[in-house]
Structures are given as C-alpha cells and as structure tokens.
C-alpha positions in Angstrom: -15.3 126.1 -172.9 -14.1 124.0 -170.0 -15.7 122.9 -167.6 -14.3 121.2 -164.7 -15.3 119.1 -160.9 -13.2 120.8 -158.6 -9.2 121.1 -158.4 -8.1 120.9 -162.3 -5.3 118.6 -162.8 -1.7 119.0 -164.9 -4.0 118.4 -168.2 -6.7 120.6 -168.0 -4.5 123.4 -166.9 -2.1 122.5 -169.9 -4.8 122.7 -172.8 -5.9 126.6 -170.8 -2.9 127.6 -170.5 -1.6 127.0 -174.5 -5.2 127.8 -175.5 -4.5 131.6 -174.2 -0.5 131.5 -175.3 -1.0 129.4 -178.7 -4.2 130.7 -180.1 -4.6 134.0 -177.9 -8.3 133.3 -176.7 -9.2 134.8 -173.1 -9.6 133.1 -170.2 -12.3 133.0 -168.0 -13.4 131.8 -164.9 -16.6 131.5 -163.0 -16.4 129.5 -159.9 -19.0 128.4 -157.0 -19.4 131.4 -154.1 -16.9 129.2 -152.0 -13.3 129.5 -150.6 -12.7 127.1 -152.3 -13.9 128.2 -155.6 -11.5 130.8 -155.1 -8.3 128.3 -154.9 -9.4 126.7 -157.8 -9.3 130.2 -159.6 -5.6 130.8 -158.1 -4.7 127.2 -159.3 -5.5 128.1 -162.7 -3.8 131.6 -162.4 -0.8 130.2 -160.5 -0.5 126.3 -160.2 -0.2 124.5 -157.5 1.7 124.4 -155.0 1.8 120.6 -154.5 3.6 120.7 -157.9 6.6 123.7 -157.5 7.9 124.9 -160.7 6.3 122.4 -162.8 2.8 123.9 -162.2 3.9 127.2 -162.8 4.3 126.7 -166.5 1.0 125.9 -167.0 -0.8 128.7 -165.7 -3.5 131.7 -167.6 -4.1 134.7 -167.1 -7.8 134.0 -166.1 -10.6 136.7 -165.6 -12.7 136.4 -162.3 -16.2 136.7 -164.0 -17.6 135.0 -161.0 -19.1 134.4 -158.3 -18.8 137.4 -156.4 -20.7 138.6 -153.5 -22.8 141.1 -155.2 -23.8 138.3 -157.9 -25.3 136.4 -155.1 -26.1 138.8 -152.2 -30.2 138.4 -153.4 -30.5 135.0 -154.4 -32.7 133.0 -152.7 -31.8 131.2 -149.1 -32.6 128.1 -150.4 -29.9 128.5 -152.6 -26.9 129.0 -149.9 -25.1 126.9 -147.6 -24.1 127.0 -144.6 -20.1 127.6 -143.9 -18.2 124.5 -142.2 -15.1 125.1 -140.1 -12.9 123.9 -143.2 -14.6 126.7 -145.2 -13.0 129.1 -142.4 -9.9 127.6 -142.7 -9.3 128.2 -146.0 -10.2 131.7 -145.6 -8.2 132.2 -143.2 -5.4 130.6 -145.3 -6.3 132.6 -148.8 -6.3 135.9 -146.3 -2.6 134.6 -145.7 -1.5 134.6 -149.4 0.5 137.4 -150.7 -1.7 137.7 -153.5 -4.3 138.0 -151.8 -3.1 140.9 -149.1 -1.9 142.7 -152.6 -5.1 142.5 -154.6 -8.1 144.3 -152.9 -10.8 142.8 -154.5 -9.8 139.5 -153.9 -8.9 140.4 -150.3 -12.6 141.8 -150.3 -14.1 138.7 -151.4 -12.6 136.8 -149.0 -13.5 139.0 -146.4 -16.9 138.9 -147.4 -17.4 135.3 -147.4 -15.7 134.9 -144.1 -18.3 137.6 -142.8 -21.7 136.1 -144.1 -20.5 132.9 -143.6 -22.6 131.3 -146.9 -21.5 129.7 -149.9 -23.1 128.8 -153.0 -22.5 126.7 -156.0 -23.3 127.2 -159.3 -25.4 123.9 -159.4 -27.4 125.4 -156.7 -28.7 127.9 -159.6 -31.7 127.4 -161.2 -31.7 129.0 -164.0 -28.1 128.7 -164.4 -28.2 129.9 -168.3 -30.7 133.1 -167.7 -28.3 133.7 -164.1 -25.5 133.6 -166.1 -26.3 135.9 -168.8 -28.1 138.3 -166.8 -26.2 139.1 -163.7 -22.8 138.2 -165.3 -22.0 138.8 -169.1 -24.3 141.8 -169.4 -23.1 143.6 -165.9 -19.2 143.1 -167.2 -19.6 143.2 -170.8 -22.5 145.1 -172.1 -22.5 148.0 -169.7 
C-alpha cells in the first residue's frame, strides 16, 4: 500500500509501476471526490505531462476503486466542500482530454462533479476504515 499527498512524483510512480510489471500485484486507486483526485489517478495511469516520454514509462494500469459520485451522493454535508473556480477549471480541462471524451464513466464522473459542484476528501471521512470497507471493497468485490 501507498499512500501519497497529492501529485506523486518520478519515485512513487516508479516503485507502482514495477510493483504491477515486476511482481504482477494490482493496482489500485482511491482518490478524494475532487478534479483533482481525478488527475492524480490519470498521472498514475499516464504520467505527466510536465515530464513527456519520460513519465510515460512509469505508468500502471490502476483500478478506479474510488471516489465516485454514488460512494458519496449520501454522506453527510458536513462532509463536502464547496467547488472554487480552479475546481471548474480543471473540469473543464479533464472534459478536454481525449481520454476522458473516450471513456464514459470517466466522462460521467466529471460531469457529475461539475453539476453538484462538491468535493470531498477522504480525510473528510469519519470512519474512513468502516467507509472504506463498506461502500467500496464489498460493493466491487463481494457482490
């Protein structure tokens, strides 16, 4: 398990991306509601486009486990935040990206965001553990 603060850099993305080639172990991602939750997820499935070809070879072939709308359409409003006009920015940006336009749940996701205009971060959780478990492994696993 990794865990990261925001926008992994060349190393972190390194160690997931030989973790899944060397040793075949899946990866997977669960990110704040956020847009930008969502690049981090495309960084890690992609690289960044700050670093051209060199990011590119350190890149997985992550699984979205999270945050999706549905996961947190019914938490609490304490829990959410309100979007800024950076958040809409980088919507409007993601709704840009090729892969986004070709991938319809992503697309969706970003569509839905922009829409209700909340985000919410895993801190923001508070029973992240139970949360986690309950709405997430058991709805994509265990059904």
């Amino acid at each position: 398990m990794i865990t990261g603060r925001g926008y992994p850099g060349l190393a972190v993305r390194e160690v997931v991306s030989r973790c899944e080639r060397d040793f075949n172990i899946p990866v997977l991602g669960l990110f704040d509601y956020n847009p930008h939750g969502l690049q981090i997820l495309l960084t890690y499935r992609f690289g960044s486009a700050r670093m051209g070809r060199e990011g590119i070879q350190h890149t997985a072939n992550i699984q979205w486990l999270g945050l999706h709308w549905y996961d947190v359409k019914d938490a609490h409003a304490k829990h959410f935040k309100k979007f800024t006009t950076r958040d809409v920015q980088v919507c409007d940006s993601l709704l840009s990206q090729p892969f986004i336009n070709q991938n319809q749940r992503y697309y969706n996701e970003v569509a839905q965001m922009k829409r209700h205009k909340v985000k919410l971060e895993l801190e923001s959780i508070d029973d992240l553990k139970q949360f986690v478990v309950e709405k997430i492994l058991k709805k994509k696993f265990f059904q």
